[in-house]
Backbone of each chain as ProteinMPNN parsed JSONL, in Angstrom:
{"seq_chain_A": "XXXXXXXXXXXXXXXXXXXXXXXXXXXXXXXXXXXXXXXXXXXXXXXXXXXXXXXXXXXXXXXXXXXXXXXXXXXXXXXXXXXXXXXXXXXXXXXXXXXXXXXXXXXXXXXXXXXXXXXXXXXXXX", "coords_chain_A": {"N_chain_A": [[-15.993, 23.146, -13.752], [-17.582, 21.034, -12.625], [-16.296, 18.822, -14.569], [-13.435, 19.332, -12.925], [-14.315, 18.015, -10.262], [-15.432, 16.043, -10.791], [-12.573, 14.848, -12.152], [-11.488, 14.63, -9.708], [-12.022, 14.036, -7.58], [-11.534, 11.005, -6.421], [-9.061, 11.515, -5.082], [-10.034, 12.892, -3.214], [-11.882, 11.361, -1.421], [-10.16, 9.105, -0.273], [-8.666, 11.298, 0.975], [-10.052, 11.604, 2.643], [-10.479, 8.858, 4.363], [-7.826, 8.181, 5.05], [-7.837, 10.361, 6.567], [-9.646, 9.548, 8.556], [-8.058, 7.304, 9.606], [-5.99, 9.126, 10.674], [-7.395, 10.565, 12.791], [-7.716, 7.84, 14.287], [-5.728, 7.014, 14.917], [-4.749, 9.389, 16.641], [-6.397, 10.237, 18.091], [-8.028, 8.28, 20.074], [-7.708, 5.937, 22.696], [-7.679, 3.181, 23.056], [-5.618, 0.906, 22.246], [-5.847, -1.472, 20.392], [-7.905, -0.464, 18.661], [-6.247, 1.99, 17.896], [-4.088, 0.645, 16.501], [-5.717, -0.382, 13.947], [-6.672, 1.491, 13.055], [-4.304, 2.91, 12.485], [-3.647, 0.754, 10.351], [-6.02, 1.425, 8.406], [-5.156, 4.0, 7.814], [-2.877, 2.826, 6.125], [-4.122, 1.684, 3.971], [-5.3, 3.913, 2.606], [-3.471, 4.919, 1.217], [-2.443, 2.804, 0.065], [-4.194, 2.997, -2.4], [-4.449, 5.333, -3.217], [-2.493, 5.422, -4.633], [-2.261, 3.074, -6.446], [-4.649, 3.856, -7.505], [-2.976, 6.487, -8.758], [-1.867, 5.041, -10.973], [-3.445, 4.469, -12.907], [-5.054, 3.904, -16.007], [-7.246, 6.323, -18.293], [-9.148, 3.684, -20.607], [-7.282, 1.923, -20.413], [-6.402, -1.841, -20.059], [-5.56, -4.433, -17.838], [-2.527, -4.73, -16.985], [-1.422, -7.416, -18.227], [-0.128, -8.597, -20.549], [-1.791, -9.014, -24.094], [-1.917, -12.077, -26.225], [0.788, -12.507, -25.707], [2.008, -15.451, -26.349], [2.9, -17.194, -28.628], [2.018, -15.852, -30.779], [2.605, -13.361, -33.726], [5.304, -10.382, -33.436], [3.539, -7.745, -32.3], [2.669, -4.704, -32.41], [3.153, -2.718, -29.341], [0.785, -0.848, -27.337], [1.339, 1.346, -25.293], [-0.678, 2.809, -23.899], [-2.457, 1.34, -23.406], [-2.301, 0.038, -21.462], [-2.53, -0.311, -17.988], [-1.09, 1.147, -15.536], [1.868, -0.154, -14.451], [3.725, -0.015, -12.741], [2.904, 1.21, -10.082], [1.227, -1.0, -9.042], [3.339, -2.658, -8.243], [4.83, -1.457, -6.327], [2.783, -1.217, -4.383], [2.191, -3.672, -3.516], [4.558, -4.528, -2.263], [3.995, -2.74, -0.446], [1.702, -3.717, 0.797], [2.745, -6.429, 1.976], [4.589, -5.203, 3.774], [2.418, -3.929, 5.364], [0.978, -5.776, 6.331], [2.938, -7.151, 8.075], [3.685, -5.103, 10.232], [0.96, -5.083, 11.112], [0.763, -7.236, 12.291], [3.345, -7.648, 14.112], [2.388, -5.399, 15.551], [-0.152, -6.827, 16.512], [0.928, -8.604, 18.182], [2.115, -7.449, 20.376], [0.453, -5.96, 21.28], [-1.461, -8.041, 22.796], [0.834, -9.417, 24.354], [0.97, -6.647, 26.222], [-1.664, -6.999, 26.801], [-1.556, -8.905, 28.137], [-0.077, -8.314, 30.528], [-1.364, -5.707, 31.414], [-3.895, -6.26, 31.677], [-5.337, -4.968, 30.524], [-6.19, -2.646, 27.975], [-6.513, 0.227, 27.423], [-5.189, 3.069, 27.023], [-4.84, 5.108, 29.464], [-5.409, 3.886, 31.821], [-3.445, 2.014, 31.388], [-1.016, 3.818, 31.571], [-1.444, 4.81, 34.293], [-1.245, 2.319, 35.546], [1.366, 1.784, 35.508], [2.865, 3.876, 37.046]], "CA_chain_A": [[-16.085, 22.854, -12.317], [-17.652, 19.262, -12.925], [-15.09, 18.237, -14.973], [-12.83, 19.115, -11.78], [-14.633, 17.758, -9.606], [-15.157, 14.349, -11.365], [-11.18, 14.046, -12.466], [-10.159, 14.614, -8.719], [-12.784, 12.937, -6.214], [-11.395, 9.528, -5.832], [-8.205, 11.637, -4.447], [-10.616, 13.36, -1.683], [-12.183, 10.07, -0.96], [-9.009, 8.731, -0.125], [-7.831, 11.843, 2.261], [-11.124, 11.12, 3.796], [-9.851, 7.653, 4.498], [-6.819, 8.774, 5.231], [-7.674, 11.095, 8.194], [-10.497, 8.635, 9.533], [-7.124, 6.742, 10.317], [-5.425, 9.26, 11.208], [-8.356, 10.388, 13.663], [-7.883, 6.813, 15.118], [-3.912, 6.793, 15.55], [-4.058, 10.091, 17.545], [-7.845, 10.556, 19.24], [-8.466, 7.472, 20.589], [-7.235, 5.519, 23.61], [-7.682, 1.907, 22.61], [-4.574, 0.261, 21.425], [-6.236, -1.935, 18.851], [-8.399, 1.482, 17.596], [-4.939, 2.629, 17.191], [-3.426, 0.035, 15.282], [-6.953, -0.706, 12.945], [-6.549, 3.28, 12.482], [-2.728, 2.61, 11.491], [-4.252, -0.299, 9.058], [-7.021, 2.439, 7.677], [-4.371, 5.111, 7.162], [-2.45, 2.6, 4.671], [-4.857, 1.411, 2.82], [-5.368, 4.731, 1.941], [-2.14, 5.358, 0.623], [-2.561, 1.977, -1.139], [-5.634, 3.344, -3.213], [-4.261, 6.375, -3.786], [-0.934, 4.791, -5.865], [-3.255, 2.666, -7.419], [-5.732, 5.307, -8.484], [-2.303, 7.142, -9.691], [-1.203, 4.067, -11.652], [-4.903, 3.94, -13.492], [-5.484, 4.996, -17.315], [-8.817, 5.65, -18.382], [-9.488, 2.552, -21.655], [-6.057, 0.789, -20.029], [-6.438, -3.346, -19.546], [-4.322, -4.821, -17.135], [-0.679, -4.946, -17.323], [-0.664, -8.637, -18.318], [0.076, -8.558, -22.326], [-2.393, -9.889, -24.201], [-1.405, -12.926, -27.335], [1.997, -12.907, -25.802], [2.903, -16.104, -26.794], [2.321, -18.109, -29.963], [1.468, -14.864, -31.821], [3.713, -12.645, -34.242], [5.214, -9.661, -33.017], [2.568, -6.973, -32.485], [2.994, -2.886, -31.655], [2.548, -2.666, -27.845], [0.065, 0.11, -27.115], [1.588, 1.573, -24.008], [-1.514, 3.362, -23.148], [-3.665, 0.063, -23.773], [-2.036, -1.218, -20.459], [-2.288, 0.894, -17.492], [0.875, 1.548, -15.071], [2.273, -1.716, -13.484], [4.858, 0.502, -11.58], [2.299, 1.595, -8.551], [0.583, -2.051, -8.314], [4.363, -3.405, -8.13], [5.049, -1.012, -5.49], [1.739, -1.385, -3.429], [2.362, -5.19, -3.257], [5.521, -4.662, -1.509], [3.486, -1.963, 0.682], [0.492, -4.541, 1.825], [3.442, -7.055, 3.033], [4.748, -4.191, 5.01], [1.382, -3.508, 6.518], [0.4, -7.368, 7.437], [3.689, -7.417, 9.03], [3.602, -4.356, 10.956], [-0.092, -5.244, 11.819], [0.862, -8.947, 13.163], [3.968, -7.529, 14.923], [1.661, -4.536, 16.607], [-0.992, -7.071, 17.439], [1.452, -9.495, 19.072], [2.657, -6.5, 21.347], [-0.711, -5.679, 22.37], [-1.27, -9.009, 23.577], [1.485, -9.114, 25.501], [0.449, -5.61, 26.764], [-2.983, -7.501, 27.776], [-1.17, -10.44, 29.233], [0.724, -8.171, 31.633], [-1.812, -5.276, 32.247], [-4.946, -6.7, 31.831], [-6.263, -3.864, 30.175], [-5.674, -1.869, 26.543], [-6.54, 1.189, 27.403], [-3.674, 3.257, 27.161], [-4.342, 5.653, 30.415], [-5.098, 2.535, 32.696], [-1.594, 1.287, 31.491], [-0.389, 4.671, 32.196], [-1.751, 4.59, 35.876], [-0.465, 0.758, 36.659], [3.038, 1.959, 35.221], [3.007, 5.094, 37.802]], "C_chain_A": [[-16.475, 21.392, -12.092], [-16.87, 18.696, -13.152], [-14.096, 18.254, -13.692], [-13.086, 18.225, -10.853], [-14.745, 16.352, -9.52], [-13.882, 13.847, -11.864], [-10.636, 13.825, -11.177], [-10.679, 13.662, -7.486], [-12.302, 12.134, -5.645], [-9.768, 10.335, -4.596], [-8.738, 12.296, -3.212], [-10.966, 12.113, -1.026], [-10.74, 9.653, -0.14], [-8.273, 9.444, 1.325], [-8.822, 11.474, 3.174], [-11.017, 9.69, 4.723], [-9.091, 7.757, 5.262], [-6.743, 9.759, 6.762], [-8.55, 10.595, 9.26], [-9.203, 7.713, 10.202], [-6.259, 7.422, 11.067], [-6.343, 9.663, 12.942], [-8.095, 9.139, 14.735], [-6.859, 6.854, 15.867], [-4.155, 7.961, 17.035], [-5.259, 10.456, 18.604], [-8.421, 9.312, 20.296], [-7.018, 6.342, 21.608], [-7.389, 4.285, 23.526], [-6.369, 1.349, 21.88], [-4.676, -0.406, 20.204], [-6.698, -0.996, 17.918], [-7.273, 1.911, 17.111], [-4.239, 2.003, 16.136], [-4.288, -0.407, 14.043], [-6.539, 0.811, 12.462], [-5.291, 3.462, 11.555], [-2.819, 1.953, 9.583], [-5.176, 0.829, 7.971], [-5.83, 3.264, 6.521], [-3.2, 4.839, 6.14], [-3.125, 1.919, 3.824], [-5.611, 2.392, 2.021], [-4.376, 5.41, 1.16], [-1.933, 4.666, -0.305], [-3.175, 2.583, -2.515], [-5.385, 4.334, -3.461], [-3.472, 6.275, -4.68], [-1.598, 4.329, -6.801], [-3.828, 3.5, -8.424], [-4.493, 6.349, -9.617], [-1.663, 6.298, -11.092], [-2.493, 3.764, -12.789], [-4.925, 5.091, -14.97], [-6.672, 4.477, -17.575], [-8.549, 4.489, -20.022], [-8.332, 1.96, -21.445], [-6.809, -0.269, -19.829], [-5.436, -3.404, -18.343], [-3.247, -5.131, -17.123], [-0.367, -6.296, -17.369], [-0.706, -7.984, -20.801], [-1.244, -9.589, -23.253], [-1.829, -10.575, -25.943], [0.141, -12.759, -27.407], [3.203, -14.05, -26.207], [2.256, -16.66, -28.192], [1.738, -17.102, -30.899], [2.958, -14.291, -32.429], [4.032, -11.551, -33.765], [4.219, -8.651, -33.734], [2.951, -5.547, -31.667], [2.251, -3.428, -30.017], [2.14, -1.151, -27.69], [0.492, 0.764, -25.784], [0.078, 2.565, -23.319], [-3.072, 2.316, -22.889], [-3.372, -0.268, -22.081], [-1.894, -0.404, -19.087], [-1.351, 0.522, -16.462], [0.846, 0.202, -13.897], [3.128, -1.297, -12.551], [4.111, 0.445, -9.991], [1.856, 0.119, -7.899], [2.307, -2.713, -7.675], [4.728, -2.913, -6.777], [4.102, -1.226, -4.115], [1.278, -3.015, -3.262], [3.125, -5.551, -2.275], [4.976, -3.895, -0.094], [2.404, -3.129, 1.845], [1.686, -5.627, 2.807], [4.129, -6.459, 3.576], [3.865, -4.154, 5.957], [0.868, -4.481, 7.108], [1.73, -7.755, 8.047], [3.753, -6.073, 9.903], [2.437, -4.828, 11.863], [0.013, -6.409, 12.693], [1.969, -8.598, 14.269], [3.235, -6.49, 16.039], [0.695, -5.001, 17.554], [-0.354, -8.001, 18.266], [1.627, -8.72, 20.256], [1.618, -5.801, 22.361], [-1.443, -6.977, 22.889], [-0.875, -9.322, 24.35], [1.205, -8.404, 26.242], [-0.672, -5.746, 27.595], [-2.401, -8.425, 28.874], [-0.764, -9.723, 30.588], [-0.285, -7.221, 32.567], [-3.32, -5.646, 32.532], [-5.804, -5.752, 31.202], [-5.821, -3.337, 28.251], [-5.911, -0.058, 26.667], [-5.373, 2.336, 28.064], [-3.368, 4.257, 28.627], [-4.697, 5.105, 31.812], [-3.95, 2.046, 32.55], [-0.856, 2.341, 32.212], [-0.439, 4.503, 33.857], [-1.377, 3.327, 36.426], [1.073, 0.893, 36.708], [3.643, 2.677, 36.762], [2.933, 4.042, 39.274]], "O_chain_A": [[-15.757, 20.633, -11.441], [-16.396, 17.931, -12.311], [-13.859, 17.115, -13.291], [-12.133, 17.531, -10.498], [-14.365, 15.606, -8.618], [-13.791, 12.638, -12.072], [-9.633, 13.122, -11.049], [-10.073, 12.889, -6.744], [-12.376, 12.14, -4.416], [-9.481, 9.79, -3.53], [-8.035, 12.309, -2.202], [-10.311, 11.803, -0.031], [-10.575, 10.348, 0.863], [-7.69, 8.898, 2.261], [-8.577, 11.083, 4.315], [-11.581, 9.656, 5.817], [-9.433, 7.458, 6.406], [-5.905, 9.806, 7.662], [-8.473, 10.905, 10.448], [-9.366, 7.397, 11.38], [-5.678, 6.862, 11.997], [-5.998, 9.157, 14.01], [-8.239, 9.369, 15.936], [-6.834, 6.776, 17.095], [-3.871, 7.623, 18.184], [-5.055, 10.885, 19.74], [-9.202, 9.561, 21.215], [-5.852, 6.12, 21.28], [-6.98, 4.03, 24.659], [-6.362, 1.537, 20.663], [-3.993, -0.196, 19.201], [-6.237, -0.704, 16.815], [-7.208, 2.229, 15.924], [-3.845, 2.554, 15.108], [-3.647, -0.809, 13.073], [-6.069, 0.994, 11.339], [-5.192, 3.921, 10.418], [-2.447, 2.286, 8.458], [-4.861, 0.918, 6.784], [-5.643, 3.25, 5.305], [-2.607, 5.698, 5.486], [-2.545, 1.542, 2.806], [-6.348, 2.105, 1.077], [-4.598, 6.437, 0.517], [-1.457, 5.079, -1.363], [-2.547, 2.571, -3.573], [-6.245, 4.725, -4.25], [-3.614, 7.011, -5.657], [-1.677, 4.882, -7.898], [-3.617, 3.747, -9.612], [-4.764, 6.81, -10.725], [-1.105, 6.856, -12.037], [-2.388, 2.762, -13.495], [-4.86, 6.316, -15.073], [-7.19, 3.369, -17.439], [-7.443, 4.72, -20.511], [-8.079, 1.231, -22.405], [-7.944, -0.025, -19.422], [-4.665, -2.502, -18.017], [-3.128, -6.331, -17.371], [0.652, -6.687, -16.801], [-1.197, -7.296, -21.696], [-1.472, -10.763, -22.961], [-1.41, -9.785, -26.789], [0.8, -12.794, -28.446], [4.422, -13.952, -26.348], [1.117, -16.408, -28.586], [0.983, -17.498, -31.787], [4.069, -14.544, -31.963], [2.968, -11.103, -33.337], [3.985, -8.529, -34.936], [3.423, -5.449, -30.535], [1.305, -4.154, -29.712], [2.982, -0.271, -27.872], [-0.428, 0.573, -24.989], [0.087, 2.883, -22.13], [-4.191, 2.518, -22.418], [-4.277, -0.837, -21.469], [-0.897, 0.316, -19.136], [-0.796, -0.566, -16.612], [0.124, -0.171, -12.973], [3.376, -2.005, -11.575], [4.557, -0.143, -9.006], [1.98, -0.121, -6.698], [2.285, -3.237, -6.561], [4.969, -3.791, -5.95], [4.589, -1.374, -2.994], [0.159, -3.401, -2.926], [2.869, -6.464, -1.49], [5.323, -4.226, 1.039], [2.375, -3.271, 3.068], [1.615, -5.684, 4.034], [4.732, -7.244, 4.306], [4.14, -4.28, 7.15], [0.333, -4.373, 8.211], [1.671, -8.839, 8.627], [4.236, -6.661, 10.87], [2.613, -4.999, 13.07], [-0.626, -6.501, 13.741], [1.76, -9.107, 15.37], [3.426, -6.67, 17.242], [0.413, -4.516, 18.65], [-1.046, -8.338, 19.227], [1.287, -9.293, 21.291], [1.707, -5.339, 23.499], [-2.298, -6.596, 23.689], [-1.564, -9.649, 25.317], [1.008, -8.942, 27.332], [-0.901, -5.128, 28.635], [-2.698, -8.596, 30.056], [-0.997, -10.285, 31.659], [-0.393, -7.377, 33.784], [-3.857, -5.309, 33.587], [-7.017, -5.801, 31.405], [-5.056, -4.016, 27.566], [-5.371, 0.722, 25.884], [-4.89, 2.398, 29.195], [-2.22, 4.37, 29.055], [-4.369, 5.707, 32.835], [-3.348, 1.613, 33.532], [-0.183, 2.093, 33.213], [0.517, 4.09, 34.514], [-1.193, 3.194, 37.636], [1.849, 0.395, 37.524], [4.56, 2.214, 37.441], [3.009, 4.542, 40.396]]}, "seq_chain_B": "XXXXXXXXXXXXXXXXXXXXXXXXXXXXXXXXXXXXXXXXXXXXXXXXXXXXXXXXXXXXXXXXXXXXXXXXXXXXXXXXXXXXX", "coords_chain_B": {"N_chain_B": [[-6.734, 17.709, 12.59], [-8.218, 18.22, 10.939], [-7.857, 20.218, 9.712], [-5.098, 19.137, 8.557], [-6.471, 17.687, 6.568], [-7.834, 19.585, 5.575], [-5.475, 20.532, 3.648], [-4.337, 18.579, 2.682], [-6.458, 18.338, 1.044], [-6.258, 20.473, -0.346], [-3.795, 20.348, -1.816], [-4.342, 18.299, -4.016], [-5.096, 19.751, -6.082], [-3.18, 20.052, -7.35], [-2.699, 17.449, -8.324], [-2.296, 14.816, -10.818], [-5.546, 13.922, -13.484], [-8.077, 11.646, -12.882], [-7.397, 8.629, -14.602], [-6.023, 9.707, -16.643], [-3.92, 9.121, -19.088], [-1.523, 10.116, -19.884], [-0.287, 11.453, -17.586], [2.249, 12.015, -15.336], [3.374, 10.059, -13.553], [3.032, 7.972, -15.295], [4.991, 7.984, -17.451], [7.913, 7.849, -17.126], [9.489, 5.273, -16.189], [7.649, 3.462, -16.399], [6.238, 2.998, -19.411], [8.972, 1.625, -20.627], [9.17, -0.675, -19.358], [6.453, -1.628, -19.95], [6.654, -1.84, -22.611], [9.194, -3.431, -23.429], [9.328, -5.852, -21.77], [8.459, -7.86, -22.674], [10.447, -9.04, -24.265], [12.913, -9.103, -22.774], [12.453, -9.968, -20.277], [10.802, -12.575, -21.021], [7.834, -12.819, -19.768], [4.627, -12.224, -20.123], [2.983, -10.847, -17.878], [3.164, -7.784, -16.461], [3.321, -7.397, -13.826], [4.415, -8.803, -12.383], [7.353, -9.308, -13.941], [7.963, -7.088, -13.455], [8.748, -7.109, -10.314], [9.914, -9.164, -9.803], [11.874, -9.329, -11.341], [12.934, -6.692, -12.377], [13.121, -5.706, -10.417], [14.321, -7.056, -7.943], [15.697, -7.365, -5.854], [14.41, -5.514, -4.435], [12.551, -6.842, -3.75], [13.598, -8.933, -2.316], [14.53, -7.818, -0.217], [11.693, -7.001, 1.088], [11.161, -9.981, 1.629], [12.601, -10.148, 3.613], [11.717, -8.826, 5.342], [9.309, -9.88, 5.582], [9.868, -12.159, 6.851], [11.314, -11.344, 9.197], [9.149, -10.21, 10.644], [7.003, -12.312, 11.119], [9.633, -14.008, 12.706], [9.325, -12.301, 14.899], [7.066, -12.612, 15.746], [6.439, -14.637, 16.323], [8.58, -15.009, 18.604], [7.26, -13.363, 20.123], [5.149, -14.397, 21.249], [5.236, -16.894, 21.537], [6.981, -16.945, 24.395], [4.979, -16.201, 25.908], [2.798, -18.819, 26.009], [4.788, -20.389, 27.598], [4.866, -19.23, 30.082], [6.574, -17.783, 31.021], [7.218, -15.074, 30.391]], "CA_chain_B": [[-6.728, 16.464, 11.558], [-9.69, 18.48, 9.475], [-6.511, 21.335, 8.804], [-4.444, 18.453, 7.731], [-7.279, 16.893, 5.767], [-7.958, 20.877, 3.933], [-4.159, 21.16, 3.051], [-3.779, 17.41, 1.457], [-7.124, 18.767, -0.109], [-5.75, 21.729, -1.393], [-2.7, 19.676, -2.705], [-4.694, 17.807, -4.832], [-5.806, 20.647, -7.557], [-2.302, 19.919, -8.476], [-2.694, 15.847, -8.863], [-3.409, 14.641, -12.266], [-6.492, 13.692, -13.657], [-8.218, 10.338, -12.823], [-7.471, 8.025, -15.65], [-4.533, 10.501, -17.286], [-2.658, 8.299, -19.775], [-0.22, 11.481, -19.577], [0.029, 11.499, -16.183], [4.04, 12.096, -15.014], [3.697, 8.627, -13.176], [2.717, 7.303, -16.688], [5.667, 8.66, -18.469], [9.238, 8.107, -16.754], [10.193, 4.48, -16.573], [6.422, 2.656, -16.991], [6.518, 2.785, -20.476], [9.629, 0.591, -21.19], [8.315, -1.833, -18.198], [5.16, -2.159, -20.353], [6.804, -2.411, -23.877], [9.679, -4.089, -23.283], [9.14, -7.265, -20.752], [8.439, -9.835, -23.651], [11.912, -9.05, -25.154], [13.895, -8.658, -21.302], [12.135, -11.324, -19.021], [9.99, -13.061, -21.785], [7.066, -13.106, -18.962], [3.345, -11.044, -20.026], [2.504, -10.194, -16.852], [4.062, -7.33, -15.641], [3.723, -7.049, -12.479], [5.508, -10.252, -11.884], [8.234, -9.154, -14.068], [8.841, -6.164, -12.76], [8.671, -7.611, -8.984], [10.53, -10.629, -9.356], [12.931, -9.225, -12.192], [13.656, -5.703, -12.573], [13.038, -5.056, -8.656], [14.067, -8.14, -7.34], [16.215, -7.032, -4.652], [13.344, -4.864, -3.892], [11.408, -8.27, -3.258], [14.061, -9.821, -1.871], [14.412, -7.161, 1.155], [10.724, -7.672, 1.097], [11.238, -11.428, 1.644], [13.221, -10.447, 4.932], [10.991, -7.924, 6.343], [7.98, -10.575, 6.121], [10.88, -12.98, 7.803], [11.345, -10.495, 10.183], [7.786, -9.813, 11.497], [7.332, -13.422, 11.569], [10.324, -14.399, 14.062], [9.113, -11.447, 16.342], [5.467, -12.731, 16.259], [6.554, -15.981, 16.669], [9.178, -15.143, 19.917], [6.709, -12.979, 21.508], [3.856, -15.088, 21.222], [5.721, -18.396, 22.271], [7.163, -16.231, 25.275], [3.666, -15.953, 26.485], [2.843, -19.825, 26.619], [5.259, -20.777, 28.299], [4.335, -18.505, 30.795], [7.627, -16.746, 31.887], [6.972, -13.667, 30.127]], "C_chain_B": [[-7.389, 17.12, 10.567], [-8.131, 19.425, 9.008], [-5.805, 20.547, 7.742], [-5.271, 18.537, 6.514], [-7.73, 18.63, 4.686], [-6.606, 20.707, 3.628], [-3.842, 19.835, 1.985], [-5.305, 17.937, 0.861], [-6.911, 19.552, -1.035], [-4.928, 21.358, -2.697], [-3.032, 18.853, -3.564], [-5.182, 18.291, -6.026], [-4.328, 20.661, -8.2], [-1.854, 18.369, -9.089], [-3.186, 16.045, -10.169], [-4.652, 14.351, -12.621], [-6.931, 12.232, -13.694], [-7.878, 9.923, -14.266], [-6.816, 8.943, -16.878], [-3.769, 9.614, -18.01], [-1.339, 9.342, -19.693], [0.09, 11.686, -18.334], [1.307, 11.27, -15.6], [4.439, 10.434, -14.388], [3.831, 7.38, -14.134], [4.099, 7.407, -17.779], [7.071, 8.054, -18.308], [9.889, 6.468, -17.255], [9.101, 3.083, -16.858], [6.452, 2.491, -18.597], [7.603, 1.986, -21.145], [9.186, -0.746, -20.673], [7.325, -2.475, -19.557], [5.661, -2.595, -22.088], [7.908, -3.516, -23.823], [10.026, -5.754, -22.287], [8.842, -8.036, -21.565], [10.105, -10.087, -23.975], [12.788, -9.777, -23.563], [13.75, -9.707, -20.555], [11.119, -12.351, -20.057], [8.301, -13.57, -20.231], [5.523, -11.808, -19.628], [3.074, -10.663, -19.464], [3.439, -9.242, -16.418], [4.662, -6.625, -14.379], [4.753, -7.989, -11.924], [6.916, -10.001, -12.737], [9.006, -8.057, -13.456], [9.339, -6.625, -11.103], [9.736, -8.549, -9.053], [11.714, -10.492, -10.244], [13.868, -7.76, -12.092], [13.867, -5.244, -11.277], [13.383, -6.118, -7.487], [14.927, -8.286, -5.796], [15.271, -6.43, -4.046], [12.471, -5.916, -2.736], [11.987, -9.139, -2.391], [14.357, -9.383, -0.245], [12.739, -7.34, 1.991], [10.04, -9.188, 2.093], [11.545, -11.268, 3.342], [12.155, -9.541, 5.63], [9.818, -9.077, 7.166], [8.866, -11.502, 7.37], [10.691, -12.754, 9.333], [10.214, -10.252, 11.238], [7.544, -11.173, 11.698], [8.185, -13.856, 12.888], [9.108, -13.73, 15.229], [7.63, -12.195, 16.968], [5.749, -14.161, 17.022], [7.193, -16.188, 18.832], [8.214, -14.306, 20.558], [5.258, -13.665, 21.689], [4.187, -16.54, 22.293], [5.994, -17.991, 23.504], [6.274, -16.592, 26.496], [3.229, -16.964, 26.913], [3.234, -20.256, 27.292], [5.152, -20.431, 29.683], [5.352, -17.977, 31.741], [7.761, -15.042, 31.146], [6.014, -12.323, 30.606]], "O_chain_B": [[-7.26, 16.758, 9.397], [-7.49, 19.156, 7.991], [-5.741, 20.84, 6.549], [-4.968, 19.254, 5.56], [-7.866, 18.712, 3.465], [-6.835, 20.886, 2.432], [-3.314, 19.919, 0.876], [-5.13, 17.873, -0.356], [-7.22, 19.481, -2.225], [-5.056, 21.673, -3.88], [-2.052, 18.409, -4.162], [-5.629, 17.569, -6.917], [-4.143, 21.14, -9.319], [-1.02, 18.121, -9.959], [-3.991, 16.852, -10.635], [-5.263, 14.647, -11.594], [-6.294, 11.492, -14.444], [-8.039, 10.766, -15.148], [-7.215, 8.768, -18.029], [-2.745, 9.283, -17.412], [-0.216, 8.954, -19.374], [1.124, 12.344, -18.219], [1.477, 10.085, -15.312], [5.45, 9.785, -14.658], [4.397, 6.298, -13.977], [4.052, 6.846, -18.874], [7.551, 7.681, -19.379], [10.549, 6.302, -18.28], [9.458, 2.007, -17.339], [6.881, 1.366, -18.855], [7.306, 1.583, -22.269], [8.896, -1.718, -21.37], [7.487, -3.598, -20.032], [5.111, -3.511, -22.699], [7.519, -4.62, -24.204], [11.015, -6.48, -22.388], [8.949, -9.205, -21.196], [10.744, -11.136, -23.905], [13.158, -10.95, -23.518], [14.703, -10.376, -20.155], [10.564, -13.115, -19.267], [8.017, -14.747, -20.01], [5.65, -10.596, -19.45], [2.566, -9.618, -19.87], [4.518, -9.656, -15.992], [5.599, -5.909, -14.025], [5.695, -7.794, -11.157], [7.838, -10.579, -12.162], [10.176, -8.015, -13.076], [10.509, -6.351, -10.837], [10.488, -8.575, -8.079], [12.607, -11.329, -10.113], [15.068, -7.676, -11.834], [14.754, -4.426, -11.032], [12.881, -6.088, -6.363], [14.761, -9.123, -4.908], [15.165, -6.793, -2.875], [12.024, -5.832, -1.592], [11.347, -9.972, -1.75], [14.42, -10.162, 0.706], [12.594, -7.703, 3.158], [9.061, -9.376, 2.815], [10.993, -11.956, 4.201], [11.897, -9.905, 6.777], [9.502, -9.237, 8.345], [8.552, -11.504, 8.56], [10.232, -13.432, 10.252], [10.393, -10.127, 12.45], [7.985, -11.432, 12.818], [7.621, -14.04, 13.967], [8.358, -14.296, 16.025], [7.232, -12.305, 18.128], [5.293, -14.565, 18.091], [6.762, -16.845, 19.78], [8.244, -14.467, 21.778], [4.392, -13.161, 22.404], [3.647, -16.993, 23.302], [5.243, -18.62, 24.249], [6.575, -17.055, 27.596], [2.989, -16.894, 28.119], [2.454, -20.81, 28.066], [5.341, -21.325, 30.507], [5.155, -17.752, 32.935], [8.426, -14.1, 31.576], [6.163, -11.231, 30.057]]}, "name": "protein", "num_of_chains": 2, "seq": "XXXXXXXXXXXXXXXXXXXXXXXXXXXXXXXXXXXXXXXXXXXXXXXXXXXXXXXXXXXXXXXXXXXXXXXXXXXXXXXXXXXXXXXXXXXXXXXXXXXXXXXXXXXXXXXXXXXXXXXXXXXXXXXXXXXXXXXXXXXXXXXXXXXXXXXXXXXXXXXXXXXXXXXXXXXXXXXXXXXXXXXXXXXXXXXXXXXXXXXXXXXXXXXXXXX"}
């Protein structure tokens, strides 16, 4: 039951993360709350790839005495998984462009209603 | 949200184990990535080979997205100064 409990944690952590954003996206009436909540709910998705990309006594996926040495056996479990960081590189410049295009839009959104709160916009729309 | 948050809990007694060298994500096409990149891209690092070599269209759609969010920030921001928006 320990043993369970200590191989799986970091993946509860994570939903916990994970639904504090989503919590934000869908409970709250603040436009920025919403899009910080957006931001939350992938950086839990980050950290979860990660965490799947992680061996326990792995280094980091650079090679080490790659050059100027003789060839040497590559330990594939020495080096732990370069696939998820490769992938969750391409994910963060997804999410700082989503986040820069969402906060430009709520800017605008201020410029016009003067407000962020989304059922004051509703009521100036009406 | 808590329902959600039990059901991706539930779904996790079938994730692997932290720090799993066996771990199915560990197995498929990571392992050539990690042995082969001196031979293929002569680069040690391999995040940068895989990114910039084996995935590089990946990076290169990438390239346009950031592009992309850029312009927009740019035209709806400028928009705004000028003050006809």
């Amino acid at each position: 039951m320990v043993d369970f409990i200590v191989s799986k944690y970091n993946y509860w952590i994570y939903i916990v993360l994970m639904m504090i954003g989503f919590y934000a996206m869908i409970g709250k009436r603040n436009m920025i709350k919403k899009i910080i909540g957006m931001n939350i709910f992938q950086t839990a998705i980050i950290l979860f790839y990660v965490s799947i990309g992680c061996k326990e006594g792995g280094t980091l996926p650079i090679l080490e005495h790659a050059h100027g040495h003789a060839e040497q056996a590559i330990q594939v479990a020495a080096y732990i998984n370069p696939l998820p960081h490769v992938l969750m590189l391409t994910a963060i410049v997804v999410m700082v462009a989503t986040l820069g295009v969402a906060l430009a839009i709520a800017i605008m959104i201020y410029k016009k209603y003067h407000t962020l709160e989304e059922d004051e916009i509703l009521k100036a729309i009406q | 949200m808590i329902i959600t948050g039990v059901i991706l809990i539930y779904g996790t007694t079938d994730m692997p184990d932290w720090g799993d060298p066996d771990s199915p994500a560990s197995l498929h096409v990571s392992p050539r990535y990690i042995t082969k990149t001196m031979d293929e891209t002569a680069t040690p690092n391999m995040v940068t080979s895989v990114l910039a070599d084996y995935r590089s269209y990946d990076t290169l759609g990438e390239t346009t997205v950031i592009f992309t969010a850029g312009m927009a920030c740019i035209l709806l921001l400028r928009k705004r100064r000028n003050g006809n928006g």
